[in-house]
N, C-alpha and C positions, 0 to 999 in steps of 0.2 A: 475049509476052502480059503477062506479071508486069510488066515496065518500062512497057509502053502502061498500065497500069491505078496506077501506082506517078505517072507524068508525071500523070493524070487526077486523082487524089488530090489533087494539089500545087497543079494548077489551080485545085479546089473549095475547098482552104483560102485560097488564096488571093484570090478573090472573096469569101471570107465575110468575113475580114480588111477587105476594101476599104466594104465594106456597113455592118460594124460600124463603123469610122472615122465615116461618113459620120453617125452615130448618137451624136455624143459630145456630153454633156451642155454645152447654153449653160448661160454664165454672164455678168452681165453686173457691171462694178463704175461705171457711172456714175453721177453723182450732179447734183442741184438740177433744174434746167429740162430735161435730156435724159434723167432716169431713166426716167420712160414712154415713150420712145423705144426707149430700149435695151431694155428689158421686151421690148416689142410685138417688136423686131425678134428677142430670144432668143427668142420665142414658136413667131415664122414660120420659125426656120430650126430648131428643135426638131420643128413639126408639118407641115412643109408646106401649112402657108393661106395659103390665096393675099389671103384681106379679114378684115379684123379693128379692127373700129371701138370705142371707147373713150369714155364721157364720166366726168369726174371733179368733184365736190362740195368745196369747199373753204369754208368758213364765208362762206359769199354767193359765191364763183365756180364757174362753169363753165366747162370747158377742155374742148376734143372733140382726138379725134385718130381721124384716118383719116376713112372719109366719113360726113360727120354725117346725109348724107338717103339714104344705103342702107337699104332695107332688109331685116332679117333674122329668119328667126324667132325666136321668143324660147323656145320649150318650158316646160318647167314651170313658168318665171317665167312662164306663163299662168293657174297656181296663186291669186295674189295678187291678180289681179284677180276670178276667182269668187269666191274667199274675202271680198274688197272688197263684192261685189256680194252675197252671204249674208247678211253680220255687218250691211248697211245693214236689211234686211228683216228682220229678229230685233232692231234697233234703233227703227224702225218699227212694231213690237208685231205685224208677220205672221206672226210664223215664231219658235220656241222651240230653242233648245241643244237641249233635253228633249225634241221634238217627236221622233217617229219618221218611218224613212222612208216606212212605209207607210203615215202620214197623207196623203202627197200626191201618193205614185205607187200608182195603183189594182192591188191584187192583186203588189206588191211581195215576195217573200220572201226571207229570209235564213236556214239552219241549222248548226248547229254539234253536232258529235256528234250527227248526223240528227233534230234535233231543232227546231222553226220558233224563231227567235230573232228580236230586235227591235235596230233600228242605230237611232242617234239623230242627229242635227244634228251635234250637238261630237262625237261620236265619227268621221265624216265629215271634220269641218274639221280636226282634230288626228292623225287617222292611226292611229285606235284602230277601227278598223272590224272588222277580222280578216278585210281581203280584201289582199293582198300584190299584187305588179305581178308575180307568174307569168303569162307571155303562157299557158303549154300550160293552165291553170286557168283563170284570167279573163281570153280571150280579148280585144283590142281590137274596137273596131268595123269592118266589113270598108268596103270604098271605096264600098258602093252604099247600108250602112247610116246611118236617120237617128240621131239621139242618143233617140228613143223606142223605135227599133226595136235598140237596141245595149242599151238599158234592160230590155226583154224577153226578152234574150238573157242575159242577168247572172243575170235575178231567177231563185230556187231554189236558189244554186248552195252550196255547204259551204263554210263560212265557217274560213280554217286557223289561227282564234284564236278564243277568246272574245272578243266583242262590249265595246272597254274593258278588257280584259287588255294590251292588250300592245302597241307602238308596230310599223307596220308600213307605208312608203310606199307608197302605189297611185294608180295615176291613176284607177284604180276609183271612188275618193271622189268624187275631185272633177268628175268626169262625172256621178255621178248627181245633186250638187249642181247642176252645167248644169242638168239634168233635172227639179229639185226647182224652180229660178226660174224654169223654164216652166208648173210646174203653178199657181206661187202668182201668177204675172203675168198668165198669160195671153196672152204672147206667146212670140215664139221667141228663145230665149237670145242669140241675135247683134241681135236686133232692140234687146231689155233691156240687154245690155250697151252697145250704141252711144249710144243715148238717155238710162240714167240712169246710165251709172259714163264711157263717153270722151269724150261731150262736153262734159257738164258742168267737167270737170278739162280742158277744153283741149286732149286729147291725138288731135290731127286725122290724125295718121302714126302711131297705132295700132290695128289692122286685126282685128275679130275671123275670123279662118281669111285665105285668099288674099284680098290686096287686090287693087282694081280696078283700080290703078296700077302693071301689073305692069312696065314700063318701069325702076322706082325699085326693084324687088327685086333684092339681092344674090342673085347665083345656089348654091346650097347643091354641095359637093363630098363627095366621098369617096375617102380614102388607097387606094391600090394601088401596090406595086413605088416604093416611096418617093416617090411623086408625090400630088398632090389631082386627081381627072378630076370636071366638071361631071356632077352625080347631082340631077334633078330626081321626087321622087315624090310626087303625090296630098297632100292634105289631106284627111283623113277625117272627114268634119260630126262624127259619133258621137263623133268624141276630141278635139275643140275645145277643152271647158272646162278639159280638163286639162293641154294643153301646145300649141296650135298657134295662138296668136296671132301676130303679126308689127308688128315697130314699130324704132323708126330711135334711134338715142344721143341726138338732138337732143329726143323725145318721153321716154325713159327719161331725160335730167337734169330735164324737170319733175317725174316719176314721183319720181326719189330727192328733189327740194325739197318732194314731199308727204308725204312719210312721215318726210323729217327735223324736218316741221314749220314750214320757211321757205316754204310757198304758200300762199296764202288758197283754203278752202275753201266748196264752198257748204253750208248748211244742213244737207243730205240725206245727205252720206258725210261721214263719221269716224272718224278713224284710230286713236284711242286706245285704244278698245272694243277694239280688236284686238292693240297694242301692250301692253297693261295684263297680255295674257293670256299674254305671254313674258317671264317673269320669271329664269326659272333656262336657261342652259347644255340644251343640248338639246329645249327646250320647243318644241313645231310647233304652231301657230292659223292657219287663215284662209291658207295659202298662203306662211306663214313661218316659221324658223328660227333660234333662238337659239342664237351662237354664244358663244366667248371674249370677254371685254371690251367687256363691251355692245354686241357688235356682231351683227345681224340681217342675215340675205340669205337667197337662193335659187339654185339654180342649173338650169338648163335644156339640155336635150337631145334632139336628133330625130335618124335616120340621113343628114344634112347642114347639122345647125347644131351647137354649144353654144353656151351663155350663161349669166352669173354676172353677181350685183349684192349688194353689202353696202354698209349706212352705220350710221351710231353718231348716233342723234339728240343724245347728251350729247356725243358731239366736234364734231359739224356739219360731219363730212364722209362723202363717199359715192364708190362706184366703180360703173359697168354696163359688163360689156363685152359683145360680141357678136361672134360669128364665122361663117362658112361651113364648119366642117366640125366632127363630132363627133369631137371629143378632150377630152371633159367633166373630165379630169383635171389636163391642162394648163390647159386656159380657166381652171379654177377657180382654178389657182397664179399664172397672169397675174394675174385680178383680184384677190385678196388682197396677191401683191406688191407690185401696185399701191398699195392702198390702206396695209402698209405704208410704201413710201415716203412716203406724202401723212401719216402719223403722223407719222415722223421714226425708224420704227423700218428693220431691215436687213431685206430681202426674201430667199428662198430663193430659187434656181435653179431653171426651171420643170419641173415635175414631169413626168414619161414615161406617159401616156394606155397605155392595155391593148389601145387599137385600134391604136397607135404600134407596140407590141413584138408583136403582132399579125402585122401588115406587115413588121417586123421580118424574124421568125421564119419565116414564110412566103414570103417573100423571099429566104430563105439556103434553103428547102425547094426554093420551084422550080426553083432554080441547082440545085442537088443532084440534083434529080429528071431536069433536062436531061442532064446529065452520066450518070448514072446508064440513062440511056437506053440511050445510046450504051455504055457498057458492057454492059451485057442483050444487045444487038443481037450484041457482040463476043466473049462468055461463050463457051467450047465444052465447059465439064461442066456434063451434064444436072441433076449434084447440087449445085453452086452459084446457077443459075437457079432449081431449084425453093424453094433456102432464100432466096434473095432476095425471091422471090414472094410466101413464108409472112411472112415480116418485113414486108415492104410492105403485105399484106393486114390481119394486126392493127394495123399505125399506122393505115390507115383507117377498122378495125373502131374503134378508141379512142377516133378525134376522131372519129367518127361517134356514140359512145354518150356519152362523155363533156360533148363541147358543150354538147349539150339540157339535161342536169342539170346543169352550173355556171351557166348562162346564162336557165335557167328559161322558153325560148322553141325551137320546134321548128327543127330543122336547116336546112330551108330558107330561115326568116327570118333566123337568121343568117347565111348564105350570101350569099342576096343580097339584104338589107335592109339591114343591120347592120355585118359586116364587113369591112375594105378589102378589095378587088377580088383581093388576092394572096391571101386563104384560099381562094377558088372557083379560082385558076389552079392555087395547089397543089395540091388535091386532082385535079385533073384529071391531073396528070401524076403524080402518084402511084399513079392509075387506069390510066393509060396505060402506067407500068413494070410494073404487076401484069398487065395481059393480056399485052403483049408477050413477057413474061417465061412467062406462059402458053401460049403461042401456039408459042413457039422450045420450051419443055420438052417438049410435042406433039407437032409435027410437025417440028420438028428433027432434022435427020440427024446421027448423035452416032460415033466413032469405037469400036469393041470393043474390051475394054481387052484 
């Protein structure tokens, strides 16, 4: 028994060895006309994405790579455009920075230390609200919810900052922004946005929520057991303005020539008002972020896309990429490499996504857990079964508690929203060594010592 369990050992090391291998950081040293080649390709064999499309700004060029009429959603680069469409109406003399919210959502509340508090416009567009992206606190809107009915769901709720204390991203904001150019318009935020922010600017393959063209949609994936599997989920009206547009690199290089200030504009949007208000290194306005060296972007994320886009109006160049699968950490290291290179400066090596080590980890759990099986099944002291049981039981009890509080969203949605497909297999046979193991410690026939 000791040697069957001893060969079993060596097996399991052994496959984790061959896992981890398979996991070794790309790096790429090429240089001039194929560095965004090599990038994209250390990307894909870093994350397993299977589509990952690319346009780049170079003082009057653009260069696409990969398919320029896919398209993919964009996520929180959905920010930039309500933002767009805000700072126009407050430019327009409708709508005040200073304006509350409860000017123009009827019966609106906001408290902080149980007490009714007031959010304003600029605390909205800069991230000062004191409502944070805890999914278990400020729920999203559900698949049947409209963005009015996700509005009345919000309103009352304790606010986990004072109101302009304190910098806090939420998609919170900028949904009730959606909600705020429905009240002052009079129409429906997809209506408003198509009419006076995408077709004015040209941008005819930018789709507010599912486009009608769904032929031309990149299909969205999700990492399991080292692979990307096709993962198609819902578009939710309610969380539109804040992250579920969809649009193509061919649309996103007009997008980066209007904000570096090389497209002609019509009368109605301007981008300055908005630019003006990111001055310093960390500064958030209107759906954008100051980064190092004058350089501005965003980055976007759904449970089957990321996406990232920076440019430097003082260098006159820009990056947007786009991808099928959430690895918001990589994406983000692709597009800045990128955009190094396109400086003249050295790129890092792309970065390892949390959903990657994720997969990873879970990946070397399930092997573990198979193997482990077959051990339990083969175990004949009653008192090694039952300690195995108790040890398996608190790994589940851990990532069962644990999860929900790093992640700030209830177990299930991580489960199966969020995580590769290999967290829900592990846990399942981790499940399966704890009863098994219960089941033999039972009604197991055990020899008298």
């Amino acid at each position: 028994m000791n040697k069957r369990i001893r060969k079993t050992m060596i097996s399991i090391i052994v496959m984790i060895l061959i896992v981890i291998g398979a996991l070794s950081p790309c790096t790429s040293t090429a240089a001039g006309a194929d560095a965004v080649d090599a990038l994209i390709n250390d990307f894909q064999k870093e994350t397993k994405c299977s589509s990952v499309s690319v346009v780049t700004y170079d003082h009057g060029e653009l260069t696409y790579y990969g398919d320029k009429d896919g398209l993919y959603q964009i996520g929180s680069m959905t920010k930039a455009f309500t933002g767009l469409a805000v700072q126009g109406l407050i430019d327009e003399g409708k709508l005040s920075e200073e304006d509350k919210v409860s000017d123009y959502i009827s019966g609106f509340e906001a408290f902080y230390n149980g007490e009714k508090t007031d959010i304003t416009i600029k605390q909205l567009m800069s991230q000062t609200s004191g409502y944070t992206n805890n999914e278990k606190t400020y729920p999203s809107a559900t698949e049947d919810m409209t963005l009015a009915q996700w509005v009345d769901s919000i309103s009352g709720k304790e606010l986990s900052s004072a109101p302009g204390e304190e910098y806090a991203y939420s998609n919170v904001n900028y949904n009730l922004l959606g909600a705020i150019i429905e009240d002052i318009t009079g129409v429906s935020y997809r209506d408003y946005m198509e009419k006076e922010i995408l077709a004015p600017l040209s941008l005819a393959d930018t789709y507010v929520g599912t486009p009608g063209q769904k032929d031309k949609i990149i299909e969205g994936t999700r990492l399991g057991y080292r692979r990307a599997f096709e993962y198609e989920i819902p578009v939710r009206e309610g969380s539109i303005p804040a992250g579920y547009f969809y649009s193509d690199v061919a649309d996103m290089g007009t997008w980066l020539k209007i904000w570096i200030g090389e497209a002609e504009l019509p009368e109605t949007i301007k981008t300055d008002s908005i630019l003006e208000k990111l001055k310093n290194k960390g500064d958030y306005y209107a759906g954008w972020e100051r980064f190092d060296d004058d350089v501005i972007g965003h980055s976007g994320g759904t449970p089957n896309y990321s996406s990232r886009i920076v440019f430097s109006r003082d260098k006159k160049i820009g990056v947007c990429v786009l991808t099928n699968l959430n690895v918001a950490a990589s994406t983000d290291s692709l597009c800045n490499g990128i955009y190094d290179r396109i400086s003249g400066n050295v790129s890092n090596a792309i970065a390892t996504d949390v959903w990657t080590v994720f997969d990873l980890v879970f990946t070397i759990i399930s092997i573990v857990m198979i193997v482990l099986l077959i051990i339990v099944l083969l175990i004949r002291k009653k008192g090694l079964l039952i300690v195995t049981g108790i040890i398996l039981a608190v790994l589940m009890a851990l990532i069962l508690i644990l999860f929900p509080m790093i992640f700030g969203s209830d177990m299930w949605s991580i489960v199966m929203i969020w995580a590769p497909w290999s967290l829900a297999g592990g846990l399942i046979l981790i499940a399966a060594d704890i009863v098994v193991a219960l089941i033999r410690s039972i009604f197991g026939k055990w020899k008298k010592a």
